[in-house]
C-alpha positions, 0 to 999 in steps of 0.5 A: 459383862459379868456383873449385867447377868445379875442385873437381868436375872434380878430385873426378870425375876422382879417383873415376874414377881410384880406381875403375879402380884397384881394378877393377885390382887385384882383377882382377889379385888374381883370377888363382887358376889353377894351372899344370899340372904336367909329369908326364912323367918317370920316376917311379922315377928324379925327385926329384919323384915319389917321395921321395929317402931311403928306400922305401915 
């Protein structure tokens, strides 16, 4: 009976520790937030705001 006490310790511990570290990474994989965009600029004259070849 002696060497099951380890065993069970080890086995709590691991489940404990794999537990942790899926609420971890599901934490982590769960940041779904978009930052926001700096519209400040001048939309005749960015690059981001209206295209570079052409008009519409």
């Amino acid at each position: 009976m002696k060497f099951a006490v380890p065993g069970i310790i080890a086995a709590v511990a691991g489940a404990v520790l794999g537990a942790g570290a899926v609420f971890g990474v599901t934490a982590a994989a769960s940041d779904n937030t978009r930052p926001e965009i700096d519209r400040s600029g001048n939309a005749d004259s960015s690059l981001l705001n209206q295209v570079e070849y052409g008009s519409r």
